[in-house]
LOLOVEX-282189 format. One record per residue (C-alpha): residue in one letter; x, y negated, z negated. Coordinates in steps of 0.5 Angstrom, whole numbers, plus 500, padded with zeros to 3 digits. Layout:
BEGIN
aXYZ ...
***
This chain:
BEGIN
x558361557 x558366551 x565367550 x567360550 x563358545 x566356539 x565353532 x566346534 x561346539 x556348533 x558342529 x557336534 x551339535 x549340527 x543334528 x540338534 x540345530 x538342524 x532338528 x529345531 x531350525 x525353525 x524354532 x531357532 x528362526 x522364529 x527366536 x531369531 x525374529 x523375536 x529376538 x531381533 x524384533 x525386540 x532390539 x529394534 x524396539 x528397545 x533401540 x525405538 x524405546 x531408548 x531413542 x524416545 x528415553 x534419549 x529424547 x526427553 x532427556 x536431552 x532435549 x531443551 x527449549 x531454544 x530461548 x530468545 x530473551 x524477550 x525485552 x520487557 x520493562 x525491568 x529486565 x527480559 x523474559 x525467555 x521465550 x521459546 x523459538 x523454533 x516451535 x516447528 x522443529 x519441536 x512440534 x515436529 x519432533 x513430538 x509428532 x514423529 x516420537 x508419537 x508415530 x515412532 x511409538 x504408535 x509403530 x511400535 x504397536 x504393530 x510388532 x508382535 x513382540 x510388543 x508385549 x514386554 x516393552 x507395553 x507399560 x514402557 x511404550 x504407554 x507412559 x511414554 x505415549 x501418554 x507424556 x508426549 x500426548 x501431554 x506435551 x504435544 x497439547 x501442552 x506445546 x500447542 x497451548 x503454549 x504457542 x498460542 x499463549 x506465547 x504469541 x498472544 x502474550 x508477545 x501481541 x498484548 x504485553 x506492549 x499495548 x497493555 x504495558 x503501555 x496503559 x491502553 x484499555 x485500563 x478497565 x481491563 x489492566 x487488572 x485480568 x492482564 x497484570 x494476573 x496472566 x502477565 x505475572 x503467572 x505467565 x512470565 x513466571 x512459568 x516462563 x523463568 x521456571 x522454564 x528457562 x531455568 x530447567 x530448559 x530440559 x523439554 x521433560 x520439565 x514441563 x511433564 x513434571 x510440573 x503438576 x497442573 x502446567 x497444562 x492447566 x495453568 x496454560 x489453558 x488458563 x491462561 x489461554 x482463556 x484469560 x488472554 x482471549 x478475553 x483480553 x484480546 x476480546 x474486550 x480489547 x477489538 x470491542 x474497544 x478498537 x472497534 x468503538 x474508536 x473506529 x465508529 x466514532 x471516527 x470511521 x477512518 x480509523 x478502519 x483504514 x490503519 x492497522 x490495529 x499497531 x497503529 x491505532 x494502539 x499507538 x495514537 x490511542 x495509547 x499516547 x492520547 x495525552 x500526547 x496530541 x502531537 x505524536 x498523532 x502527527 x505520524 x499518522 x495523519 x497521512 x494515514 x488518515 x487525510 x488525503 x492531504 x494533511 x502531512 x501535519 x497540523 x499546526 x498546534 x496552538 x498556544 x500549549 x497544544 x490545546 x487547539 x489546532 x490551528 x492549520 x492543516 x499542512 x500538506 x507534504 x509540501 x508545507 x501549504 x498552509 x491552510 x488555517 x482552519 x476558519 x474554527 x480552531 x480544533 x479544541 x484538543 x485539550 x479542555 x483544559 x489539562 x484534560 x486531552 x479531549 x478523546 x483522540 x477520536 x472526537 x477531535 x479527529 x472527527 x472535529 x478536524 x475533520 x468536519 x473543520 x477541514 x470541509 x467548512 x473551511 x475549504 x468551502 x468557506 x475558502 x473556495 x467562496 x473567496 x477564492 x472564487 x470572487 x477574486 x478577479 x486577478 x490571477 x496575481 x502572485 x498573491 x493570489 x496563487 x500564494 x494566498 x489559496 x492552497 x493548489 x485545490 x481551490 x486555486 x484549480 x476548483 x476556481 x478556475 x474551472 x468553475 x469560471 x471555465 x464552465 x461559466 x464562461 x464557456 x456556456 x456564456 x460564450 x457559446 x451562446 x453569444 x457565439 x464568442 x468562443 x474564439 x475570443 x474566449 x480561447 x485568445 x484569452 x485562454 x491562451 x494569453 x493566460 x497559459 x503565455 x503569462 x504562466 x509559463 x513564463 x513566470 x519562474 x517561481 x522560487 x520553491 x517547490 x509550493 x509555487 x512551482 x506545484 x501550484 x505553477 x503546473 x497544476 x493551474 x497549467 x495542467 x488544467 x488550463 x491546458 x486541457 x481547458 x484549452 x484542449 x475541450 x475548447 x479546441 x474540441 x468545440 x470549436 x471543431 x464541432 x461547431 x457547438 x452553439 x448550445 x450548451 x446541450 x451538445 x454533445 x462535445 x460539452 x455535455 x460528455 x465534459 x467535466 x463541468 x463546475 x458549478 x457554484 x451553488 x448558493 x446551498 x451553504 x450545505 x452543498 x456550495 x460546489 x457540484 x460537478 x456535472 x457529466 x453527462 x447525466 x451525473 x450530478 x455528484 x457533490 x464536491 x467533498 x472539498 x477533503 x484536502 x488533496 x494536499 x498538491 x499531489 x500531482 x495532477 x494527472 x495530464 x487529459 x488525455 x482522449 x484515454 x482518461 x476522458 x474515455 x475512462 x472518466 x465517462 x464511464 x466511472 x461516472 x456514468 x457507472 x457512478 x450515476 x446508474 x449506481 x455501480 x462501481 x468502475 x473496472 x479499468 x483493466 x488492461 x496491461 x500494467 x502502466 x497504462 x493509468 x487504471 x489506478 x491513477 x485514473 x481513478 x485517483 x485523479 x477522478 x476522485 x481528486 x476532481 x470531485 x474533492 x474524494 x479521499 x481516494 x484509498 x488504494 x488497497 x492492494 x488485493 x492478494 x489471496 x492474504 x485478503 x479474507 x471476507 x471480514 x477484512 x474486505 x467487510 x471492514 x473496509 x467496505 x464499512 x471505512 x468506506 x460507507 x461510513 x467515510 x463517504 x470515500 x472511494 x476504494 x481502490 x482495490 x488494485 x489487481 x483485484 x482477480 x489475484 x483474489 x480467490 x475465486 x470464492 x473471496 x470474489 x463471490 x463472497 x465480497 x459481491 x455480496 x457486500 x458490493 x451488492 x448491499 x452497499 x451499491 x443498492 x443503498 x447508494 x443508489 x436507494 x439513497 x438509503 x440511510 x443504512 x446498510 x447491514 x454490512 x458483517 x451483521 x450489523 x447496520 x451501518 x450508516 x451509509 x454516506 x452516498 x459519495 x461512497 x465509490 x467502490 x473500484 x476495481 x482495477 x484488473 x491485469 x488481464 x488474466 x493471461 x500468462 x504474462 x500476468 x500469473 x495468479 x489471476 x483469475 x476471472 x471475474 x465471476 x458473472 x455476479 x460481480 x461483472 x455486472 x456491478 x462494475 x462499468 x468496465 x473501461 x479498457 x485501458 x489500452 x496504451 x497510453 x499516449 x506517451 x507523446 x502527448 x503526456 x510528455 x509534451 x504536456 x507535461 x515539459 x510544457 x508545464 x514544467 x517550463 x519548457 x518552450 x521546445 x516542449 x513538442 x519536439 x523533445 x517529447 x517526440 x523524441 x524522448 x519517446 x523515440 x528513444 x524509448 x521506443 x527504439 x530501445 x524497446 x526494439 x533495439 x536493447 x537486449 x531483453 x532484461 x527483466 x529489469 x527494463 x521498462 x521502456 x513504459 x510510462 x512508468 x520510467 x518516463 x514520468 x520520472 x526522466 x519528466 x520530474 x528531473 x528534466 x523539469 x528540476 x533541472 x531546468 x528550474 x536550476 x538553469 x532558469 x534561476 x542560474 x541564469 x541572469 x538574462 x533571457 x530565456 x534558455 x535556447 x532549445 x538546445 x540547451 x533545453 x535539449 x542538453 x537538459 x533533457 x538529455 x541528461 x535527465 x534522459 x542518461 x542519469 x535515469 x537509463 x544508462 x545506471 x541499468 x543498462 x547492461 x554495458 x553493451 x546495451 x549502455 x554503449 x547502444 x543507448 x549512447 x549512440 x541512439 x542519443 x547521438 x542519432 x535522435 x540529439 x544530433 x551535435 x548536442 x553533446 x552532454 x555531461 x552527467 x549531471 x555532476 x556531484 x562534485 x563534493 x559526493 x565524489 x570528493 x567524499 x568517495 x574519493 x577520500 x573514503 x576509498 x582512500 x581510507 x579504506 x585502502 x580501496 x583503489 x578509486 x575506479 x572512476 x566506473 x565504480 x564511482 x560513477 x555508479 x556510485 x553517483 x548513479 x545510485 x544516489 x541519483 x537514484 x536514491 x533520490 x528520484 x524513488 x523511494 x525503493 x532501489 x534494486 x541493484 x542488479 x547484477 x552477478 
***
């Protein structure tokens, strides 16, 4: 026996072992050999055993349902088991644990297939339970309901078991699963040909996501949820008026409550039936053309500039006006050689304007766009007069953007520069803030629409903040567009790209596509392609273009843009564009900014008289602090933290203006106002040796003008008892990053706080 075995015994029979060492080595081996694989074996055994499913409870209608979670770690787990047993294989001693090692490699071949079929049903079933629970695509109800009951079914039987080796018992799971595999791709076919009709009807149903279109199309009885989404799908409408009962629609408002009543009111119920969503939408939208042209035809023959009249038109029309008069009076005048006398008027309109001071945001938006514009009307005057022009064919008007009226009731408004003619689309733009005329974006509206008129695209690139994006946008804004700005990343495939480009062809809008050389270098020659058809058929004036494999119908004020970041090591992820697509798009460089002259003009607009010297010497202070504040990775001395500093300083004033009873504000409270606009945006990111920098600089640039942050007093209150409360100590720092935040909070819809 074993246990009597001792080393005696061992040593009287030394010859014998030493006489067989080689027979007891290779028994040795086998016998470790054969621990090692049954340890392998019993491991794999333990395996199914003892394993069970992660669950997570599913919300459904009527209760939940268990579905599996951490499918990597299980997946993973099966493949390591399979490479575990097909080791096994290798060992010479592999012959007694055969049948063993093979039935468990047929389970887990089994379960991997098994597994991977059930993912795929599981994620397809959690896409189309809500679209199909909540009614959407009925003729297909039927097929759902089948693969819903089975599969919830399974899923309770193994939710029940949750030992990982039921599903090897259960005869026929596999196919059951492949069934219902099968079963749910049919559904989610019949449901993107159905997606993909409503799309056609109404083509800028392409530009929102699959969720979103399942939700207006499923709530289809209900007009008024489709209120949500009209920013999605309009320029410029924020939400819709609906009539007696929301059976028709009766006006189309923007974001700051414009109120634009339809000439035809947009018919959405017949009768207790609701007409289908697509149709009167596509209605809406032809409606909302017709009455912007009918509108802009009486906005036009009204001579005074009146309060009535600013409050009677939306913000578009009212700036649509005026320019077209602009170009009338320009080229009637420089024949009869009276521009100086055109540019008193000019000058006396812009005094009369800045001087009003409007109650609410509307008549304050409509207040600067009308200044915007008649500034920079005031600017290309100012450029003709120094050029001494005497005809209208010279080259300082020709190179402008210029207005006319036309009697053609199907085209009543066109825009001219240089040698391209493009119509007005008169889509609503809502008040979306103008962007300010500077020699930069002139250079840049020149060759989009030369490019436009040759047939191509446009591509302004250059450095991030100097208005490539924003150019564009303004541009298309000038010739009445919806713009659409997509970001691009290696995420974008050919087939998203492709039905885009058919919205977009099918809309007559433009397309943005911002930071276009993060895409893949093969994505970028593969969407030539599609560029290419679609600029040939523009230029062709062709009435279809095959785009994805099938013929689409092609609206020519269509436009196709790319916006780029240079491909170098500030900038990572970009590539070069590929020479295919070089020569489909005019390239403009946008090189920096004129910060000092967009700063005046736009406190000049929001009302300030000083407006020169504080815009040189808010930029100062930016300038300054790029070279004199610690390098952080959160600061930004660019345009993009200016516009903001801008919007406040001109909030503020129009609290001050309305606060106070008599006579204008002094330019140094003007320059007080500025300032805390300036301290309220900047010092909350500061560092706190840069924040004490930053203080002193404004001292130095606003001598003797001593300021206070704009204060809160009812939120600091409030903050005060709640620390209270909660047994805090109340730290005025704390507390004034507090306000700070909410400051913040208020002026951008995303915040990131930093620090240790």
């Amino acid at each position: 026996k074993l246990e009597s075995l001792t080393f005696r015994m061992l040593v009287d029979r030394l010859d014998t072992i030493i006489e067989k060492a080689d027979e007891l080595k290779e028994l040795t081996a086998r016998a470790i050999g054969e621990v090692t694989i049954r340890d392998a074996v019993m491991e794999v055994s333990a395996w199914f055993e003892q394993t069970e499913f992660s669950f997570l409870d599913h919300p459904v209608k009527g209760g939940t349902v268990p579905l599996i979670k951490d499918w990597k770690d299980l997946l993973s787990d099966v493949s390591d088991k399979q490479s575990l047993c097909g080791s096994l294989k290798d060992s010479r001693y592999f012959a007694p644990f055969k049948d063993q090692v093979d039935k468990f490699e047929e389970k887990l071949a089994l379960l991997d297939e098994l597994l991977l079929c059930m993912n795929k049903v599981q994620r397809k079933w959690v896409y189309l339970e809500p679209i199909f629970g909540r009614g959407s695509l009925p003729r297909e109800k039927e097929r759902f309901d089948k693969v819903n009951n089975q599969f919830r079914q399974n899923m309770k039987n193994i939710g029940q078991n949750k030992k990982v080796n039921y599903l090897c018992t259960v005869r026929g799971l596999k196919d059951q699963f492949i069934t219902l595999a099968d079963q749910l791709e049919r559904c989610q076919k019949a449901l993107t040909t159905f997606l993909e009709e409503k799309r056609s009807a109404f083509p800028r149903l392409y530009f929102i996501g699959d969720e979103d279109l399942l939700e207006i199309l499923g709530q289809s009885s209900n007009p008024e949820v489709i209120q949500s989404h009209l920013k999605k799908l309009f320029a410029g409408i924020a939400t819709v008026d609906f009539g007696e009962g929301a059976k028709d629609i009766t006006a189309m408002n923007s974001s700051l409550r414009e109120k634009v009543m339809l000439t035809k009111p947009v018919v959405v119920k017949e009768g207790t039936e609701p007409r289908d969503v697509e149709e009167w939408l596509s209605d809406l939208s032809s409606e909302m053309v017709t009455t912007m042209a009918a509108e802009l035809q009486k906005c036009f023959s009204h001579q005074e500039m009146d309060m009535a009249f600013i409050e009677g038109f939306p913000s578009q029309l009212l700036c649509l006006s005026s320019n077209i008069h602009f170009t009338q009076n320009i080229e009637k005048y420089i024949q009869n050689g009276q521009l100086l006398q055109l540019k008193g008027d000019l000058q006396q309109q812009l005094q009369s304007m800045t001087s009003l001071s409007l109650d609410g945001a509307l008549l304050q938006a409509k207040l600067k766009a009308l200044i915007l514009d008649l500034i920079h009307n005031i600017s290309v005057l100012d450029d003709l007069l120094a050029g001494k022009v005497q005809k209208p064919n010279e080259w300082h008007w020709w190179r402008q953007l210029k207005y006319y009226m036309r009697q053609d009731p199907s085209n009543p408004c066109i825009v001219r520069m240089l040698e391209c003619e493009q119509k007005y689309s008169f889509e609503y733009q809502g008040n979306a803030p103008k962007l300010v005329h500077t020699p930069l974006t002139d250079k840049c509206y020149l060759t989009l629409m030369h490019g436009l008129h040759l047939g191509y695209g446009g591509n302004p690139y250059g450095p991030a903040g100097t208005g490539k994006t924003e150019s564009v946008k303004a541009l298309g804004s000038c010739l009445g567009r919806q713009v659409l700005v997509f970001n691009c990343d290696e995420g974008i495939d050919f087939q998203a790209m492709g039905r885009i480009f058919i919205g977009l062809v099918r809309c007559g809008a433009w397309g943005c596509f911002d930071e276009f050389n993060r895409l893949l270098e093969e994505q970028m020659s593969a969407i030539s392609q599609s560029v290419q058809l679609i600029q040939a058929a523009i230029k062709t004036h062709a009435s279809n273009v095959e785009l994805l494999g099938r013929q689409v119908q092609v609206n020519h004020n269509a436009g196709i843009f790319i916006t780029m970041n240079p491909a170098t090591k500030g900038y990572g992820g970009r590539q070069k564009l590929p020479d295919n697509l070089k020569q489909l798009f005019r390239p403009v460089a946008m090189s920096v900014p004129d910060n000092e002259l967009i700063a005046e003009v736009m406190m000049f607009a929001e009302g300030f008289n000083s407006a020169k010297i504080l815009a040189q010497k808010v930029v100062a202070i930016f300038v300054l602090s790029k070279q004199l504040l610690s390098l952080q990775q959160h600061y930004n001395w660019g345009l993009r933290e200016l516009k903001p500093i801008l919007t406040l300083a001109g909030r503020l004033l129009q609290e001050a203006k309305a606060a106070k009873t008599e006579g204008p504000l002094t330019d140094v409270e003007e320059a007080i106002l500025l300032l805390k606009a300036v301290r309220m945006n900047t010092l909350s990111k500061l560092t706190f040796a840069d924040s004490r920098r930053f203080q002193a600089l404004c001292q130095d640039l606003f001598p003797g003008v001593n300021v206070k942050d704009i204060e809160y007093k009812e939120l600091d209150e409030v903050i005060r008892e709640t620390m209270a409360g909660m047994g805090l100590s109340a730290i005025d720092n704390q507390i004034s990053k507090m306000l700070q935040f909410h400051e913040a909070c208020q002026q951008r819809m995303g915040v990131g706080i930093v620090g240790p």
